[in-house]
N, C-alpha and C positions, 0 to 999 in steps of 0.2 A: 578610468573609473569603471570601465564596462567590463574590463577584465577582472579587479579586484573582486567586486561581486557573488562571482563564480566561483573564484578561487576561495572565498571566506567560507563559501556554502560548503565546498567539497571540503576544505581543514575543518569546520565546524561537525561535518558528516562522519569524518574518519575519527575522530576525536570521541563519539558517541559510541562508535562500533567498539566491543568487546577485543581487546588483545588474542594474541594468541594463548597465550598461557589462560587467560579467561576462558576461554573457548574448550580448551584440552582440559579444564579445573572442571565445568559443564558435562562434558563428555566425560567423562569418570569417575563422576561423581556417587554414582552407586556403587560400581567396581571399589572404589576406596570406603564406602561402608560394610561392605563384604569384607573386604581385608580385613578390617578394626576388628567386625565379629569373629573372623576367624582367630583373627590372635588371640583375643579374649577366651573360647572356646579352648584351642591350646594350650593357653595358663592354666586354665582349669585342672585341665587333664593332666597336667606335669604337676601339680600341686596335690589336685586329689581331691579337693574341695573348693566351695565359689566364697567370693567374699561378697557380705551383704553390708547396705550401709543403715544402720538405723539411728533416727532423731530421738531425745529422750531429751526430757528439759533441766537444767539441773540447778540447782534451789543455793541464792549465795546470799550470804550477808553484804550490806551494803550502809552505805549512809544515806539517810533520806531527804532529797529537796525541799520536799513538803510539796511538791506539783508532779506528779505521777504522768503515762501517758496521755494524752490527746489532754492534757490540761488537767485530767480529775484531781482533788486534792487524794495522798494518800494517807493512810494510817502514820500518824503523828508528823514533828514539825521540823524544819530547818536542822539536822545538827544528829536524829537518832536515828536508834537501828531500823532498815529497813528489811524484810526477806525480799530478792526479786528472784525471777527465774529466766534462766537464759539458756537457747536452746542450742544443743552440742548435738554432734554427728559424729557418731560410733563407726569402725567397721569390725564388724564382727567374723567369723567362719559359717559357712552352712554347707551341709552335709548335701548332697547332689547325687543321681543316681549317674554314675562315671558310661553306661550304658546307653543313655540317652544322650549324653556332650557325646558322645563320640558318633551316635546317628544325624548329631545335628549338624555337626564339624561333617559327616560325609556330604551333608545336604548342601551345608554352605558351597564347598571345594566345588562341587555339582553348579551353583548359582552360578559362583565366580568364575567358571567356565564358560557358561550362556554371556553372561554380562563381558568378557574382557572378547569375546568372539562378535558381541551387539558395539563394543567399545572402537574397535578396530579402524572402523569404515570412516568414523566418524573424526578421532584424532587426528586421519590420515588427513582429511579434508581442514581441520584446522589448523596444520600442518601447512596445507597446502596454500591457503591465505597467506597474504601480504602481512608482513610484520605492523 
């Protein structure tokens, strides 16, 4: 009984502690949003233009319950036309000045330099933990 104990508390303790891969996912966690902006950035510039995403609401015919949202009654009964609007997401083109992505692309590669050099020390040491 005296041994169990101890032994519950340390599997209960190891159990709690973060994996390795948790640990290395932690540690690089900015490094990997660096990446994402850089690709992003690079599409741009192979494309030529950014794509934007815009909401617009768009107006349908429909049948009417005769109970609208949050319960209000709406405009006529059981059975007739109703207008609703329901909202869509467009992605459209936008025009970008290709001069600026490519100072921000130099800025990023610059980051991700600082971060995968701050990244190093620290994978190494989660690494270096017990599985």
């Amino acid at each position: 009984m005296k041994l169990i104990l101890p032994l519950l508390a340390a599997a209960t303790i190891a159990a709690c502690m973060p994996s390795q891969d948790a640990c290395i996912r932690d540690a690089t966690r900015d490094l990997r949003t660096v990446d994402e902006l850089i690709a992003q950035q690079e599409l741009i510039l192979q494309r030529g233009y950014a794509l934007k995403k815009e909401k617009e609401y768009v107006r349908r015919l429909s049948l009417c319950s005769g109970i609208g949202s949050w319960g209000h009654r709406r405009y006529g009964g059981v059975g007739t036309a109703c207008v609703d609007s329901f909202p869509v997401t467009r992605t459209v083109p936008e025009a970008v000045n290709l001069d600026e992505v490519r100072a921000t692309l130099a800025s990023l590669r610059e980051k991700r330099g600082e971060l995968a050099a701050q990244a190093e020390p620290n994978v190494a040491a989660c690494r270096a933990r017990p599985a």
